[in-house]
MDTraj code that builds the backbone (N, CA, C; nanometers):
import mdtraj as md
import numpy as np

residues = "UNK UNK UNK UNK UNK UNK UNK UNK UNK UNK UNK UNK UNK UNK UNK UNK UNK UNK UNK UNK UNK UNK UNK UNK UNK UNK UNK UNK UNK UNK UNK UNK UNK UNK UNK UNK UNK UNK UNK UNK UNK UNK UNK UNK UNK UNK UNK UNK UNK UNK UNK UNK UNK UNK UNK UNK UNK UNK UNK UNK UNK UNK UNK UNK UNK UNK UNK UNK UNK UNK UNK UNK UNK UNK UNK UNK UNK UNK UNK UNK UNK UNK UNK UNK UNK UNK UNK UNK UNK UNK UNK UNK UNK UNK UNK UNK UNK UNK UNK UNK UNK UNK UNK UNK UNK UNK UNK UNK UNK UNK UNK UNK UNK UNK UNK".split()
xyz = np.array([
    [0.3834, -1.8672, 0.3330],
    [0.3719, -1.7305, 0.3804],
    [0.2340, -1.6778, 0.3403],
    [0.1647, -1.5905, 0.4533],
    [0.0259, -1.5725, 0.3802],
    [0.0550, -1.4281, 0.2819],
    [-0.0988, -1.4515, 0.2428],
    [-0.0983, -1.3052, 0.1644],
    [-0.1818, -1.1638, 0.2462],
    [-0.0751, -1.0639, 0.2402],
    [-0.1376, -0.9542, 0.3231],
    [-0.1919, -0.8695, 0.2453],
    [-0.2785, -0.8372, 0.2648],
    [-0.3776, -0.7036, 0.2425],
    [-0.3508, -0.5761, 0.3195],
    [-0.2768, -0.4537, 0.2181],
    [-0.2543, -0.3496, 0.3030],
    [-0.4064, -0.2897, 0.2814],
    [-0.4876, -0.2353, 0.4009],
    [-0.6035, -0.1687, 0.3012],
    [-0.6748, -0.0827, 0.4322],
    [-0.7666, -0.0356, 0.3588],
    [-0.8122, 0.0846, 0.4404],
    [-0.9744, 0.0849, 0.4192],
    [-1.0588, 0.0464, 0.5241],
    [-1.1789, 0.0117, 0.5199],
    [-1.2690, 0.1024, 0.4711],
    [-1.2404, 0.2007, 0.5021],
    [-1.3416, 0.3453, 0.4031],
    [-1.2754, 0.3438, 0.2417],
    [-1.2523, 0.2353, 0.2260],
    [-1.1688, 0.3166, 0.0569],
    [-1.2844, 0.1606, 0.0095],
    [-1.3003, 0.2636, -0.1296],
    [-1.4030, 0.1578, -0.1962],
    [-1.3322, 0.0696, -0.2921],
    [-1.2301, 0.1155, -0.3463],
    [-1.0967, 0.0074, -0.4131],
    [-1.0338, -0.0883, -0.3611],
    [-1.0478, -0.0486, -0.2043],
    [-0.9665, -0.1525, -0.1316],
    [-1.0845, -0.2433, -0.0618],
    [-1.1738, -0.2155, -0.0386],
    [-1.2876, -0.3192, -0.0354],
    [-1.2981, -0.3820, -0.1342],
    [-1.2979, -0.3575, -0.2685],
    [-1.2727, -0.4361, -0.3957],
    [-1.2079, -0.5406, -0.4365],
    [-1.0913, -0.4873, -0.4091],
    [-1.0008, -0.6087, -0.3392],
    [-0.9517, -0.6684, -0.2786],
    [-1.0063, -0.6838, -0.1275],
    [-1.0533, -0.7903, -0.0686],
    [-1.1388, -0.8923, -0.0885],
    [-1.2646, -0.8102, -0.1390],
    [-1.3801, -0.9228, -0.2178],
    [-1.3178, -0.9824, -0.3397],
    [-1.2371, -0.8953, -0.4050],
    [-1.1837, -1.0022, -0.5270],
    [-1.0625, -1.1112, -0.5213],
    [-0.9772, -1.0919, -0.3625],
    [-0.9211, -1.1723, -0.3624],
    [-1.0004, -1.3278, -0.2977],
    [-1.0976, -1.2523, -0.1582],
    [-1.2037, -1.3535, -0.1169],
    [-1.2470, -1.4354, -0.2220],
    [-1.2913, -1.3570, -0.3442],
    [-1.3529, -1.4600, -0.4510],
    [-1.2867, -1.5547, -0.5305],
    [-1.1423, -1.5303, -0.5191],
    [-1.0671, -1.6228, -0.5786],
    [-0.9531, -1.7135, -0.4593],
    [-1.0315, -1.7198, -0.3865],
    [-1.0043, -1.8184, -0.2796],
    [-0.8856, -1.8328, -0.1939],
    [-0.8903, -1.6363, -0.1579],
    [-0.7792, -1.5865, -0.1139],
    [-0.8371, -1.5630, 0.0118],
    [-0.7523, -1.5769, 0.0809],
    [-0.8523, -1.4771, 0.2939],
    [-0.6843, -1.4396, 0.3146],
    [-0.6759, -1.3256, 0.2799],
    [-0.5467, -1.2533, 0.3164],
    [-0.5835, -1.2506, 0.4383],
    [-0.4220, -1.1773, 0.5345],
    [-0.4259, -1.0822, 0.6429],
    [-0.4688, -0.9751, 0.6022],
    [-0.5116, -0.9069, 0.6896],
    [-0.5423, -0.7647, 0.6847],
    [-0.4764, -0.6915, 0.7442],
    [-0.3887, -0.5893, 0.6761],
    [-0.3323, -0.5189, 0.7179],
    [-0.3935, -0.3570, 0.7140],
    [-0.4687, -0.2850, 0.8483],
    [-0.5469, -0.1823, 0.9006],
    [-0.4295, -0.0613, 0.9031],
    [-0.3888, -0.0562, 0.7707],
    [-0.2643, 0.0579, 0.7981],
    [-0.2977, 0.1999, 0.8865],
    [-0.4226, 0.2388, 0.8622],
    [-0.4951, 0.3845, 0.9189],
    [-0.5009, 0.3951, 1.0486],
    [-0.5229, 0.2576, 1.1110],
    [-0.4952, 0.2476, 1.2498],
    [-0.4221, 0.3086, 1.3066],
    [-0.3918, 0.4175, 1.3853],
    [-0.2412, 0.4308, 1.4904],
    [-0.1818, 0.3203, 1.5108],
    [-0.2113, 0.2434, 1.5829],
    [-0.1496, 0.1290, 1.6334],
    [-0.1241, 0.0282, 1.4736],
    [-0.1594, 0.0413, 1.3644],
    [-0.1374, -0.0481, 1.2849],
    [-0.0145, 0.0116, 1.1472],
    [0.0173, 0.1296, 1.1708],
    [0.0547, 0.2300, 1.1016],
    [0.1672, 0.2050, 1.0403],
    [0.2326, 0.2348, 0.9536],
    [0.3316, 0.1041, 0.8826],
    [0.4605, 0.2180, 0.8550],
    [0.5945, 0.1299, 0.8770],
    [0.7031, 0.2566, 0.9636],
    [0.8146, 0.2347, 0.8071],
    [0.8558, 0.3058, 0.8597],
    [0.9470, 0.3331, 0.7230],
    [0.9548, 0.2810, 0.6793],
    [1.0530, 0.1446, 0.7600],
    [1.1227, 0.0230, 0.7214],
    [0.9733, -0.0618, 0.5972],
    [0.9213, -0.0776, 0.7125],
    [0.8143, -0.1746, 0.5919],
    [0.7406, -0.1027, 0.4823],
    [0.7479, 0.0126, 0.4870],
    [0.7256, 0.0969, 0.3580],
    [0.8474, 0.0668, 0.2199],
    [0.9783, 0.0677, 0.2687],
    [1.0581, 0.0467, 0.1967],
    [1.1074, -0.1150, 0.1548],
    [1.0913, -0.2012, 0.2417],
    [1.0030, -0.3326, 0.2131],
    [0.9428, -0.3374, 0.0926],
    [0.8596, -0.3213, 0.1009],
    [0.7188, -0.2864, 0.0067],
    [0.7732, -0.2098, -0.1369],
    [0.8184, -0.1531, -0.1288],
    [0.8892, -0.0476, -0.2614],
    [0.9887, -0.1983, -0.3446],
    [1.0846, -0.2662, -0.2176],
    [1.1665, -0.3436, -0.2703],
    [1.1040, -0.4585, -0.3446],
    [0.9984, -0.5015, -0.3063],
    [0.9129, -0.6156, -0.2939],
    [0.8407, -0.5174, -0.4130],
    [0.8532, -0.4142, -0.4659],
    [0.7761, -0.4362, -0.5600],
    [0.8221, -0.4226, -0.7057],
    [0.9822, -0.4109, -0.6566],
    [1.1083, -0.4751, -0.7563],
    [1.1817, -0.3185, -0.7453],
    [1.2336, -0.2714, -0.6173],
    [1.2743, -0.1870, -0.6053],
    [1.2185, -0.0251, -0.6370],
    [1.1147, -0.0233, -0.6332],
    [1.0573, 0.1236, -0.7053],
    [1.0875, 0.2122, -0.6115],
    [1.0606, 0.3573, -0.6674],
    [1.0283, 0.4780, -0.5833],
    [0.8886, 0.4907, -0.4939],
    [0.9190, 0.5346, -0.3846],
    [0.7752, 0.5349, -0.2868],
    [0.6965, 0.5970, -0.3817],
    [0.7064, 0.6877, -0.4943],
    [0.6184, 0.7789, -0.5609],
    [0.5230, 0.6616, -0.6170],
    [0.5603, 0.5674, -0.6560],
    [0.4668, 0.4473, -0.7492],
    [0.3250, 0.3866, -0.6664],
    [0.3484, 0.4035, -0.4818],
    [0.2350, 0.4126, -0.4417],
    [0.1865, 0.4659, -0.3327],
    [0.2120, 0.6581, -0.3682],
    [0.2381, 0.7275, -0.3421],
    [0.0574, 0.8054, -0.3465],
    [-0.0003, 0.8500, -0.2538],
    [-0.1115, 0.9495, -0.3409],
    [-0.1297, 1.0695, -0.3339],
    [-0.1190, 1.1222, -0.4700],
    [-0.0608, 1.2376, -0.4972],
    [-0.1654, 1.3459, -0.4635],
    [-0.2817, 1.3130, -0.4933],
    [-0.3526, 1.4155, -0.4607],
    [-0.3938, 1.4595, -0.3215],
    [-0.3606, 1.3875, -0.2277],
    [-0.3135, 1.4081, -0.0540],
    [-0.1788, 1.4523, -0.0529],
    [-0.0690, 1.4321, -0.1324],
    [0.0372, 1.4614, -0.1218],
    [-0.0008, 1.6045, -0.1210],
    [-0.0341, 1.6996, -0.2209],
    [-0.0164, 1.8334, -0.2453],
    [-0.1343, 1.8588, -0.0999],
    [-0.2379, 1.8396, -0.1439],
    [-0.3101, 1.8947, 0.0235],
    [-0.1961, 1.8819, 0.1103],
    [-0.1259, 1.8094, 0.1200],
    [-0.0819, 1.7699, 0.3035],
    [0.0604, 1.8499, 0.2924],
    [0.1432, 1.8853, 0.1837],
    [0.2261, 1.9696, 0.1314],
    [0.3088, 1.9187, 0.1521],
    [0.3206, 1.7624, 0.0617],
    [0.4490, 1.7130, 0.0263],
    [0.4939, 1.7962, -0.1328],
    [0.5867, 1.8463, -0.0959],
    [0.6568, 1.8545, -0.2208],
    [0.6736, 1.8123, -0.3599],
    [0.6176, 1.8147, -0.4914],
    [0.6407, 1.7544, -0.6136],
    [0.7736, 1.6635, -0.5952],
    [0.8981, 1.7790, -0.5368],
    [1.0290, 1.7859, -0.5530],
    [1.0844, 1.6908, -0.4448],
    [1.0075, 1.6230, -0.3634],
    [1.0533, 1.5580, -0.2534],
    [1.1350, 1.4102, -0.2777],
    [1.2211, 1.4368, -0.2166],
    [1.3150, 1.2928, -0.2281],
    [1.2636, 1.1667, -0.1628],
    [1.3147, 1.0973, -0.2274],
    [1.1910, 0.9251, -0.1912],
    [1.2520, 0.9161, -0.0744],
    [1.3555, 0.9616, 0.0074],
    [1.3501, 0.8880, 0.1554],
    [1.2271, 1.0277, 0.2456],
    [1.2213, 1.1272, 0.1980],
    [1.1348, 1.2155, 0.2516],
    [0.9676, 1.1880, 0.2108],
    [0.9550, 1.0900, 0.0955],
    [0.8132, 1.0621, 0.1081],
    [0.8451, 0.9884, 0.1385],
    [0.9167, 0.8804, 0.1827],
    [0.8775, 0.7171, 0.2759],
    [0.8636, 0.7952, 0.4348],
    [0.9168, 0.8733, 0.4739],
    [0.9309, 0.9892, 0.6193],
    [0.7559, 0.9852, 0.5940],
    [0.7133, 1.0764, 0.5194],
    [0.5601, 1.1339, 0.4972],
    [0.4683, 1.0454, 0.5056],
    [0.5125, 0.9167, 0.4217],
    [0.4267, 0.8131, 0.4271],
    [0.3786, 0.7262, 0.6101],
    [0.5018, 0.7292, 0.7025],
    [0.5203, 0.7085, 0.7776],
    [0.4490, 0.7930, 0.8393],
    [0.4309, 0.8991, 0.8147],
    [0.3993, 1.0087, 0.9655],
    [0.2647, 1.0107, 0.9015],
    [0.2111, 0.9935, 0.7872],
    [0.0931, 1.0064, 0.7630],
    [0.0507, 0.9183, 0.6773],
    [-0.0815, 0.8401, 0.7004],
    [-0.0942, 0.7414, 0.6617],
    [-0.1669, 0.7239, 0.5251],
    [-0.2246, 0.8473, 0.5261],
    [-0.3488, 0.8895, 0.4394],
    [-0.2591, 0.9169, 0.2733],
    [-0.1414, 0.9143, 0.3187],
    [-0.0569, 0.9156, 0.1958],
    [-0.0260, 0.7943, 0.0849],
    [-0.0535, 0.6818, 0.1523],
    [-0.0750, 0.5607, 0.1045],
    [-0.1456, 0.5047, 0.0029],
    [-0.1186, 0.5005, -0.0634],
    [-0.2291, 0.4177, -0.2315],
    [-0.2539, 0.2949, -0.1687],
    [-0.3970, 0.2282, -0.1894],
    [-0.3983, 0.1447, -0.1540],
    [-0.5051, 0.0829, -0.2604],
    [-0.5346, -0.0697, -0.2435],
    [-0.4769, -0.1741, -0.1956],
    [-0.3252, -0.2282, -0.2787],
    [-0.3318, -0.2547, -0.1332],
    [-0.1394, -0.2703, -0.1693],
    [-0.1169, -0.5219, -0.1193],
    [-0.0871, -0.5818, -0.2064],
    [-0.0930, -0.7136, -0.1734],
    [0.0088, -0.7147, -0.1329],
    [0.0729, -0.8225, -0.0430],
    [0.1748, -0.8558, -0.0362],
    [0.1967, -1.0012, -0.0019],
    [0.2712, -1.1310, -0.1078],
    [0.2999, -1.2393, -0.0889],
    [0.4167, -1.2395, -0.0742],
    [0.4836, -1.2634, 0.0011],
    [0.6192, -1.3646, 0.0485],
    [0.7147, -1.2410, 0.0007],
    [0.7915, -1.1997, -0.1315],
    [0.8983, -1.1400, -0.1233],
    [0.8383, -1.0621, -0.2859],
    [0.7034, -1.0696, -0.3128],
    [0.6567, -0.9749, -0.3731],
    [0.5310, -0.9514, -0.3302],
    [0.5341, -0.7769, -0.4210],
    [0.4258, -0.7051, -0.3677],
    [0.3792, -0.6215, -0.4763],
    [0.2778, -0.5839, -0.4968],
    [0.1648, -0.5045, -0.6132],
    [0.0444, -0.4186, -0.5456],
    [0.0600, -0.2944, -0.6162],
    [-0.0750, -0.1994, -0.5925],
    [-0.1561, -0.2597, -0.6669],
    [-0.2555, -0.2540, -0.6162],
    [-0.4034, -0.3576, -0.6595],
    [-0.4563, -0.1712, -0.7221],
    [-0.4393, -0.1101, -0.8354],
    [-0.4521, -0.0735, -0.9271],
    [-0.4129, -0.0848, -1.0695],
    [-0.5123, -0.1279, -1.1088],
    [-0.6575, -0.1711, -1.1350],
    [-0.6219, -0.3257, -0.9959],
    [-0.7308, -0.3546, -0.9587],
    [-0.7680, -0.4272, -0.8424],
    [-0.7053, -0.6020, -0.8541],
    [-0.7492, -0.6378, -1.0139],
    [-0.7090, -0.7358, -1.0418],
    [-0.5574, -0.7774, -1.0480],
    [-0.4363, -0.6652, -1.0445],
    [-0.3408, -0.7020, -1.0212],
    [-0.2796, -0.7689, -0.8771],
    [-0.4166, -0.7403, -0.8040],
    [-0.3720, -0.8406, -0.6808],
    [-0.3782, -0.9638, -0.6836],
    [-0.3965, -1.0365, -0.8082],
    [-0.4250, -1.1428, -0.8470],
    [-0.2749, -1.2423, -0.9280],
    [-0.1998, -1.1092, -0.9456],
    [-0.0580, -1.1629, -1.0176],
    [0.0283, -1.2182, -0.9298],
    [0.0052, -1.1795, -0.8172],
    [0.1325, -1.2611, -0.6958],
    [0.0562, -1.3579, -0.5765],
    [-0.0372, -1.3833, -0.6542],
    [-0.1049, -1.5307, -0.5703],
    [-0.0263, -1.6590, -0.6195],
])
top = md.Topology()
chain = top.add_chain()
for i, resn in enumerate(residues, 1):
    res = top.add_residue(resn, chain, resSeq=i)
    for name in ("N", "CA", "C"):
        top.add_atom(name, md.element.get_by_symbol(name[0]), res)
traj = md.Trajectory(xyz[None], top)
């Protein structure tokens, strides 16, 4: 199964880790979440939560778009996986994903634990 790269080309963290997985002799997919057409729907949001041993969407969640965009402190995790969905910019990224696990590449090098 390959390894996907959730990431977002204007973000300088997630360029980071791409080059740091490139350098360790990784060529993920790329996954262009910001895209319309590439935009990632509930389901594989909650995927991703499971895959990352069941967490709350809040774990890669970004908060400081959250309050601009007026998600709620108080919001229930199926209403930020909704938010995350309808807006993309809500997304922490880089986000890896191998086979049936997955890690926020914060700090960057943890994209390096599920190779």
């Amino acid at each position: 199964m390959p390894y996907t790269l959730i990431h977002h080309t204007g973000c300088g963290s997630s360029k980071k880790g791409l080059a740091l997985l490139q350098e360790n002799g990784v060529e993920p997919e790329v996954h262009k979440y910001m895209n319309k057409s590439d935009m990632l729907s509930e389901d594989e949001l909650r995927d991703i939560a499971r895959k990352m041993g069941n967490v709350s969407p809040r774990v890669f969640l970004r908060e400081k778009d959250a309050l601009k965009l007026g998600l709620s402190d108080t919001a229930s995790d199926n209403e930020v996986f909704t938010a995350m969905a309808c807006d993309p910019r809500l997304i922490q990224r880089p986000i890896g994903i191998n086979g049936q696990k997955a890690v926020l590449g914060r700090p960057n090098e943890l994209l390096l634990d599920i190779i």
